[in-house]
C-alpha positions in Angstrom: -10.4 -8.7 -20.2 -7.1 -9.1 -18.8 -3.4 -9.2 -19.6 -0.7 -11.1 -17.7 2.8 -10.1 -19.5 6.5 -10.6 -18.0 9.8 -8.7 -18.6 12.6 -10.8 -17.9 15.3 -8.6 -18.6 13.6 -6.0 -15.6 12.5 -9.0 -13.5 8.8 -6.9 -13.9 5.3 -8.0 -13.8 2.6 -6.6 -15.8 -1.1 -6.8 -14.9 -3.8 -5.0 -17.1 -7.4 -5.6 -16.4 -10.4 -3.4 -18.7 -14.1 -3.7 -18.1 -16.1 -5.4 -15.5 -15.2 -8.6 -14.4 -17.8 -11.4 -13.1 -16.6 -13.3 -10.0 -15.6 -15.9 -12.5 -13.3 -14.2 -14.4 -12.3 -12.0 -11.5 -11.0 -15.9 -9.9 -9.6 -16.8 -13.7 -7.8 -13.5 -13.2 -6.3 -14.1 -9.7 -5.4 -17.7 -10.1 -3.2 -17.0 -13.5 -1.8 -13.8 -12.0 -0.6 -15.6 -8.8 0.5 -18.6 -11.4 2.5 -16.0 -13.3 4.0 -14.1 -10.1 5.2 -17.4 -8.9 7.7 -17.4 -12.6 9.3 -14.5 -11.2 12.5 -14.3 -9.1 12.3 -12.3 -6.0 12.6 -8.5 -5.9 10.5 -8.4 -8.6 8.6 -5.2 -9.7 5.0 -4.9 -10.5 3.4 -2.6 -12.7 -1.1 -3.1 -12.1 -2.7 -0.9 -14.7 -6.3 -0.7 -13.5 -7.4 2.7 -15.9 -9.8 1.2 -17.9 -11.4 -1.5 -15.0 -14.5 -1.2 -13.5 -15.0 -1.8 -9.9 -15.9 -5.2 -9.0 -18.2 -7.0 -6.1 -17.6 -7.6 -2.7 -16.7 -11.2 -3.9 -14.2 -9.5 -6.6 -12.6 -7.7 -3.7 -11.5 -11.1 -1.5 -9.6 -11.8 -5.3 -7.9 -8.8 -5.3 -6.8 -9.0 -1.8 -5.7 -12.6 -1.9 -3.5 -11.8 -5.1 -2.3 -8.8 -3.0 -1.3 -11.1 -0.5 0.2 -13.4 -2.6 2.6 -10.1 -4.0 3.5 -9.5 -0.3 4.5 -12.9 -0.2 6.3 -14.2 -3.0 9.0 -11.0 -3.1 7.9 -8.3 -4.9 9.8 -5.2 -4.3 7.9 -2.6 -5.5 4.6 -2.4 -7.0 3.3 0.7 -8.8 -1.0 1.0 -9.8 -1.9 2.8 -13.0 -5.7 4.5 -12.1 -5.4 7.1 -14.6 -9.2 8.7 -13.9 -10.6 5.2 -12.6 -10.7 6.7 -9.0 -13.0 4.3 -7.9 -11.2 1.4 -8.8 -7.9 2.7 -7.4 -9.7 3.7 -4.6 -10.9 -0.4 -4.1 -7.6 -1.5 -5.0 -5.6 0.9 -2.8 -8.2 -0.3 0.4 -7.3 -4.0 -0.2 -3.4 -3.2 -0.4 -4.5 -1.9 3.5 -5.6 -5.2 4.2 -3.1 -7.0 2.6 0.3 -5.1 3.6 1.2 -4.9 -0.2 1.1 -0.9 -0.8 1.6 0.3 -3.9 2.3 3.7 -5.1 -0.7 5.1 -7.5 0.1 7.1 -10.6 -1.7 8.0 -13.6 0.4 6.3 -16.8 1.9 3.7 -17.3 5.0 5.5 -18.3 4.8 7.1 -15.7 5.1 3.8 -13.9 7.9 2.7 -16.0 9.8 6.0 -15.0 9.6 5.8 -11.5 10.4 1.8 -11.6 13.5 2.2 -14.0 14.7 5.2 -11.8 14.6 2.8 -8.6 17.2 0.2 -9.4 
């Protein structure tokens, strides 16, 4: 399951995945996310909270690093990953930001996130 919301008001994306994702829904996900990124103006801020995902397949991994890309791209500004205790999945995520160029700061909550976003602008 996944969860694409938008704050207009702090120009901020949020992306939640939970659970294992087939290569399917792991497509699903990256097509709507990069849809919804492309709504947002640039300079935009990105909160990924990836705490309750399971690590995906090899195939899962080219979707993450094309929507990676795609953040790079399209303007984002700074990006922040919620892993709470998923280290394996932040671990996955955090070697496709390498690949990418998108790097994103890892923390364990999401306000935690929040904090060190708001404190930023």
């Amino acid at each position: 399951m996944y969860k694409l919301r938008i704050d207009a008001s702090k120009n901020r994306l949020y992306v939640t995945m939970v659970g294992f994702f087939s290569i399917e829904e792991m497509k699903k996900w990256s097509n709507e996310t990069i849809a919804t990124a492309m709504k947002m103006k640039r300079g935009y801020d990105l909160i990924t909270d990836i705490s309750q995902f399971k690590p995906t397949t090899p195939e899962g991994t080219k979707e993450i690093e094309r929507v990676q890309v795609h953040f790079k791209t399209s303007g984002v500004r700074l990006g922040v990953q919620v892993v709470g205790e998923s280290v394996l999945s932040g671990l996955q995520f955090k070697r496709m930001s390498i690949l990418s160029g998108y790097d994103p700061t890892n923390v364990d909550t999401l306000a935690e996130a929040e904090k060190m976003l708001d404190s930023q602008k």
